[in-house]
Biopython code that builds the backbone (N, CA, C, O; Angstrom):
import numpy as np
from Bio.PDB.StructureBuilder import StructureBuilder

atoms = [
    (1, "UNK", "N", (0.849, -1.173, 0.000)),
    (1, "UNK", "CA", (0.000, 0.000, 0.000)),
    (1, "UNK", "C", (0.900, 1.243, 0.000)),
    (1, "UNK", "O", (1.874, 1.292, 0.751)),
    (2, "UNK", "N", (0.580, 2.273, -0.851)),
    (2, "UNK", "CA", (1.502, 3.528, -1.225)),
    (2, "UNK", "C", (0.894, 4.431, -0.474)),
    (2, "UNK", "O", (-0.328, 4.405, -0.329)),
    (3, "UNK", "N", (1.654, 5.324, 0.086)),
    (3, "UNK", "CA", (1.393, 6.582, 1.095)),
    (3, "UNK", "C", (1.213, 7.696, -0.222)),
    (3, "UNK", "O", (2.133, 7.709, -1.039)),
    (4, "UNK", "N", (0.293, 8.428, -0.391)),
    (4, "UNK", "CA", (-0.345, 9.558, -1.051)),
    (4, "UNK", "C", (0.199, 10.721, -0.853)),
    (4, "UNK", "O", (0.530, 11.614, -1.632)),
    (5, "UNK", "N", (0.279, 10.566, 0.730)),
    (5, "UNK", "CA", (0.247, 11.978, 1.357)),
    (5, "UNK", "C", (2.064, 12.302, 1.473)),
    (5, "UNK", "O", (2.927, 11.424, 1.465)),
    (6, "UNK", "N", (2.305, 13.814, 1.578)),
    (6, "UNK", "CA", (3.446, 13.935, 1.134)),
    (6, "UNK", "C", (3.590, 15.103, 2.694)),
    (6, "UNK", "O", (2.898, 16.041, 3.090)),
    (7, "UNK", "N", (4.623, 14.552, 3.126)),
    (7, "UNK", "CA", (4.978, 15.269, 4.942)),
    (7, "UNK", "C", (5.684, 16.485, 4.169)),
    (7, "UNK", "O", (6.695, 16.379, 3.474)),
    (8, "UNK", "N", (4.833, 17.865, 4.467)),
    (8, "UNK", "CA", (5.712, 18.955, 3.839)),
    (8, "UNK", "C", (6.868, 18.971, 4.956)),
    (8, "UNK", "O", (7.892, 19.565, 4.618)),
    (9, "UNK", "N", (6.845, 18.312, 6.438)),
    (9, "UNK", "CA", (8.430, 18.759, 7.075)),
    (9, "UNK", "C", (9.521, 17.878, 6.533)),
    (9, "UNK", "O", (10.672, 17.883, 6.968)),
    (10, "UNK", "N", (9.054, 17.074, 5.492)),
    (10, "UNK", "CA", (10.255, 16.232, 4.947)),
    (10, "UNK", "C", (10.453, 17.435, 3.976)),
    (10, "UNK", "O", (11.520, 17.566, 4.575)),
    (11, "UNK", "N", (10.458, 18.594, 2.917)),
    (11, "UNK", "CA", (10.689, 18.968, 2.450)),
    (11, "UNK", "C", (12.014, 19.975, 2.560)),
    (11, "UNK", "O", (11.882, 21.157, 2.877)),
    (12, "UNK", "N", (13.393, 19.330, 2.240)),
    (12, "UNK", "CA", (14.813, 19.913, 2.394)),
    (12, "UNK", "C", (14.485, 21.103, 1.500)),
    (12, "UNK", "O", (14.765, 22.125, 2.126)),
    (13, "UNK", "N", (14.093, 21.333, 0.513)),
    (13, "UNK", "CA", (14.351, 22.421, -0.566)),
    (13, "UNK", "C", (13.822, 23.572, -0.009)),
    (13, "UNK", "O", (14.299, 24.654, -0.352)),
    (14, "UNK", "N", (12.704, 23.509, 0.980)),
    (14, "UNK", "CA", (12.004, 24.619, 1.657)),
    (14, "UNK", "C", (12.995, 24.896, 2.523)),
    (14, "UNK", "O", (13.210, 26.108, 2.514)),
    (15, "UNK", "N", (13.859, 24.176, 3.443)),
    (15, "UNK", "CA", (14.270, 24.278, 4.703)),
    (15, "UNK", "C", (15.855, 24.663, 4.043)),
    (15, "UNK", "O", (16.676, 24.860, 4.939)),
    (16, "UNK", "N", (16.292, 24.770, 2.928)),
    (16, "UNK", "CA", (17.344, 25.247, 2.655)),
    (16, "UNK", "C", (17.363, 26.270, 1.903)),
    (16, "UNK", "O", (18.446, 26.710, 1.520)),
    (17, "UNK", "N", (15.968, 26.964, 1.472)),
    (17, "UNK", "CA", (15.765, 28.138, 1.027)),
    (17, "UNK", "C", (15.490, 28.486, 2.009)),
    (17, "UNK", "O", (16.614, 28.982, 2.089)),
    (18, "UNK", "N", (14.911, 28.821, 3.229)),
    (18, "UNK", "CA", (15.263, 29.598, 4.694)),
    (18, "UNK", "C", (15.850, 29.816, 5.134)),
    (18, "UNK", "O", (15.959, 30.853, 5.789)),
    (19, "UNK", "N", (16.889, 28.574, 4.974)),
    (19, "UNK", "CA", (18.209, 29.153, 5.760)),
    (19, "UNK", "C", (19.269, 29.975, 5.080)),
    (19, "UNK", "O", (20.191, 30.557, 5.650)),
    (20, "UNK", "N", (19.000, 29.946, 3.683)),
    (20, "UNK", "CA", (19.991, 30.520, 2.552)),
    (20, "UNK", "C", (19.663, 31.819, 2.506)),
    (20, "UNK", "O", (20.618, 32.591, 2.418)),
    (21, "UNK", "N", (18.528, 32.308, 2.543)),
    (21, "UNK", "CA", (18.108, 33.541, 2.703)),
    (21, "UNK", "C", (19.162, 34.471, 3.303)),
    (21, "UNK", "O", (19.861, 34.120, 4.254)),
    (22, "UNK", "N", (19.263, 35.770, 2.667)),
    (22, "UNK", "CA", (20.239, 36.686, 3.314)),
    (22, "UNK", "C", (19.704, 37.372, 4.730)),
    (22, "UNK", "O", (18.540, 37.095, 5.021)),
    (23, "UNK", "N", (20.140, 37.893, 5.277)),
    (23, "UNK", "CA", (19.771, 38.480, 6.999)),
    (23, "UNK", "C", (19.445, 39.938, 6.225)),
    (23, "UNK", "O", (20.250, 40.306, 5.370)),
    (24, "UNK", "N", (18.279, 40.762, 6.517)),
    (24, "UNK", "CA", (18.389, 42.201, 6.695)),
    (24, "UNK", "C", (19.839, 43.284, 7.048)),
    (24, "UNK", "O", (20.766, 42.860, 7.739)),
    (25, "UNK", "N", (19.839, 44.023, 6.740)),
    (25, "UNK", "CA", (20.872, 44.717, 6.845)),
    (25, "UNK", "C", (20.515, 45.979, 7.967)),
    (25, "UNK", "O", (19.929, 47.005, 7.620)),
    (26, "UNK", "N", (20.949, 45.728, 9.286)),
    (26, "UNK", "CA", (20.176, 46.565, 10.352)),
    (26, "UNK", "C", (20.040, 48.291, 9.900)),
    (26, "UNK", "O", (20.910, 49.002, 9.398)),
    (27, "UNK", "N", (18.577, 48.656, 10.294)),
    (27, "UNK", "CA", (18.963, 50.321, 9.927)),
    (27, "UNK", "C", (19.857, 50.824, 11.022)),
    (27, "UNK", "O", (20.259, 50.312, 12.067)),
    (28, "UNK", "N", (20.043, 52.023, 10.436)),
    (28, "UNK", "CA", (21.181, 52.983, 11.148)),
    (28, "UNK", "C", (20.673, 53.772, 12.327)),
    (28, "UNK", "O", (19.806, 54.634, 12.189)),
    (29, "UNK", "N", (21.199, 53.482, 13.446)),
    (29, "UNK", "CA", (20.253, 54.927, 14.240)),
    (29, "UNK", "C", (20.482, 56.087, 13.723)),
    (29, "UNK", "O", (21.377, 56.596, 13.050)),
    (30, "UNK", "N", (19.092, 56.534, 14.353)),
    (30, "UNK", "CA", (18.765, 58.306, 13.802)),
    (30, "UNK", "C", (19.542, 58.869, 15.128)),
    (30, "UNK", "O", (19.396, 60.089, 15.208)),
    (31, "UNK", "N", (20.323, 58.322, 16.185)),
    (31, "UNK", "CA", (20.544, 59.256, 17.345)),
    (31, "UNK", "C", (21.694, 60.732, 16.830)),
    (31, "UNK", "O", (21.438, 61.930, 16.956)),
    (32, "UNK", "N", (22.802, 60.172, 16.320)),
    (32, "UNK", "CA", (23.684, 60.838, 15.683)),
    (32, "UNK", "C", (23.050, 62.206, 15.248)),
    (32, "UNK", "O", (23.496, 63.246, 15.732)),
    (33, "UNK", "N", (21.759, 62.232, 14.118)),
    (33, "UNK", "CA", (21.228, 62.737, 13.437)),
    (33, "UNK", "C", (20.221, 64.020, 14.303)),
    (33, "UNK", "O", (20.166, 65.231, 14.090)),
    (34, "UNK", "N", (19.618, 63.306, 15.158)),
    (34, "UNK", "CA", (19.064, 64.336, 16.062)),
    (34, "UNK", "C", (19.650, 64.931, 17.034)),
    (34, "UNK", "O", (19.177, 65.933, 17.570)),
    (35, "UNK", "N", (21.033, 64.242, 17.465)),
    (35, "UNK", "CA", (22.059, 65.477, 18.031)),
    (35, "UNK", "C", (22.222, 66.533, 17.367)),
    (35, "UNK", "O", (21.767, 67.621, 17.720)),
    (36, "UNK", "N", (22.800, 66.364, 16.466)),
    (36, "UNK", "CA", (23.277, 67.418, 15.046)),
    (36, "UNK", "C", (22.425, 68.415, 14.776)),
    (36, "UNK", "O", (22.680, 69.554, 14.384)),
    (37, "UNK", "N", (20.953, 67.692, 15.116)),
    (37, "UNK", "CA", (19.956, 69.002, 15.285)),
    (37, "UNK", "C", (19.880, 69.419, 15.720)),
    (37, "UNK", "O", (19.661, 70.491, 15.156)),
    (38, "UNK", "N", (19.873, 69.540, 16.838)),
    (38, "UNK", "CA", (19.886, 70.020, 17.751)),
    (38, "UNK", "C", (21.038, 70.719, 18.838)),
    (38, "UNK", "O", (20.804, 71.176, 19.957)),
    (39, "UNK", "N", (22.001, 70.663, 18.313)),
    (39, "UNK", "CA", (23.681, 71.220, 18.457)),
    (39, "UNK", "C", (23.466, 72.706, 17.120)),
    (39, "UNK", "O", (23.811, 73.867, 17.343)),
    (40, "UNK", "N", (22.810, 72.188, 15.777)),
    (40, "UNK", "CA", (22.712, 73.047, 15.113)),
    (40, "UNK", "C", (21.529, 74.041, 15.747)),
    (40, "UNK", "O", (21.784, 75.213, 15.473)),
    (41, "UNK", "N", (20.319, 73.884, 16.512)),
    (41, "UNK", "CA", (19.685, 74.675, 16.847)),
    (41, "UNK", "C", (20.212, 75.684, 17.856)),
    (41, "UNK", "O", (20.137, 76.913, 17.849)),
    (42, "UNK", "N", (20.686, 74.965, 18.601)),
    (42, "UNK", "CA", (21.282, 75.910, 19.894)),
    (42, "UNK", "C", (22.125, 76.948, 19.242)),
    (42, "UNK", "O", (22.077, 78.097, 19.680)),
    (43, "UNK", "N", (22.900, 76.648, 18.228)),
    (43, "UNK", "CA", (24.205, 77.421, 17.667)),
    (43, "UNK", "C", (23.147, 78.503, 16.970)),
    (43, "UNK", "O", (23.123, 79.694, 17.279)),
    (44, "UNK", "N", (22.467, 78.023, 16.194)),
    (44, "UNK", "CA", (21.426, 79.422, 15.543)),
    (44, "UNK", "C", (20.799, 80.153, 16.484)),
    (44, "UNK", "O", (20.763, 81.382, 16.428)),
    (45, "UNK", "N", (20.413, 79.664, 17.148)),
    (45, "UNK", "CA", (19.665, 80.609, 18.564)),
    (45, "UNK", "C", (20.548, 81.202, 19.181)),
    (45, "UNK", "O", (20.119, 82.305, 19.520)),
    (46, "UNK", "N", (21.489, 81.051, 19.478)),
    (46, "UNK", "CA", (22.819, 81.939, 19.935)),
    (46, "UNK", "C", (23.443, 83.056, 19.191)),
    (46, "UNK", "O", (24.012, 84.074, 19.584)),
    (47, "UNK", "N", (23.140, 82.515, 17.817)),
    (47, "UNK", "CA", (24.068, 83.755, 16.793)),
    (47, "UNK", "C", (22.862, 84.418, 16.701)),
    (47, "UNK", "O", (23.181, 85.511, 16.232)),
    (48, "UNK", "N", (21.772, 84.414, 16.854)),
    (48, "UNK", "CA", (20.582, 85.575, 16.580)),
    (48, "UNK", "C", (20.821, 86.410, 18.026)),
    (48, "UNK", "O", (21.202, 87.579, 18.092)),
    (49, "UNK", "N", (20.482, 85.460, 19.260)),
    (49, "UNK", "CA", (20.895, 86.684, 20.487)),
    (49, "UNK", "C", (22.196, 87.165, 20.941)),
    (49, "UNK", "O", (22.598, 87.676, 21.986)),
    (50, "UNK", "N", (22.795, 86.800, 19.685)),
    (50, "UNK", "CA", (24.329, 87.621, 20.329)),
    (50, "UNK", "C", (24.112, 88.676, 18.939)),
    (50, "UNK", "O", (24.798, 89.698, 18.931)),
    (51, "UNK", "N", (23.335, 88.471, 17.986)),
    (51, "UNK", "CA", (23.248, 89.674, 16.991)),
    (51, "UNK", "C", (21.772, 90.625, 17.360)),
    (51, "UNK", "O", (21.733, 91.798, 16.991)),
    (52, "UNK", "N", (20.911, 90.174, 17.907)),
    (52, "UNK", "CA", (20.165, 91.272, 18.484)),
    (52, "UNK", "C", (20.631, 92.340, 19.656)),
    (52, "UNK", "O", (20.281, 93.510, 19.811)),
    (53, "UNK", "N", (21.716, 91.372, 20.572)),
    (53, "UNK", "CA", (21.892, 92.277, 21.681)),
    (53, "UNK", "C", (22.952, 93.283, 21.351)),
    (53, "UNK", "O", (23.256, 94.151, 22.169)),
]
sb = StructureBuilder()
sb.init_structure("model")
sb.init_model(0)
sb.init_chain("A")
sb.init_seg("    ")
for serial, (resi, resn, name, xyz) in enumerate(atoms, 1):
    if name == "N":
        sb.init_residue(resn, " ", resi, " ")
    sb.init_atom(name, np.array(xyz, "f"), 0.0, 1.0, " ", f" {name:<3s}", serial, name[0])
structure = sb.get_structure()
């Protein structure tokens, strides 16, 4: 008697296209980025009240 049914966890070709898969490439933090803004804000707010006063 022949088995029909087909065990998809026997399937290697699935389980080695998962693992072959490349990893994401992590994003970058934004921290850097919102210092900079904010180092640049302070510096503009300074050169306006040292040119108003």
């Amino acid at each position: 008697m022949s088995d029909n049914s087909v065990d998809p966890s026997g399937n290697t070709e699935a389980f080695r296209a998962f693992t072959q898969t490349p990893q994401p490439e992590p994003t970058a933090s934004k921290t850097p980025l919102i210092i900079t803004g904010v180092v640049v804000a302070v510096v503009l707010i300074a050169v306006i009240v040292w040119l108003v006063a």
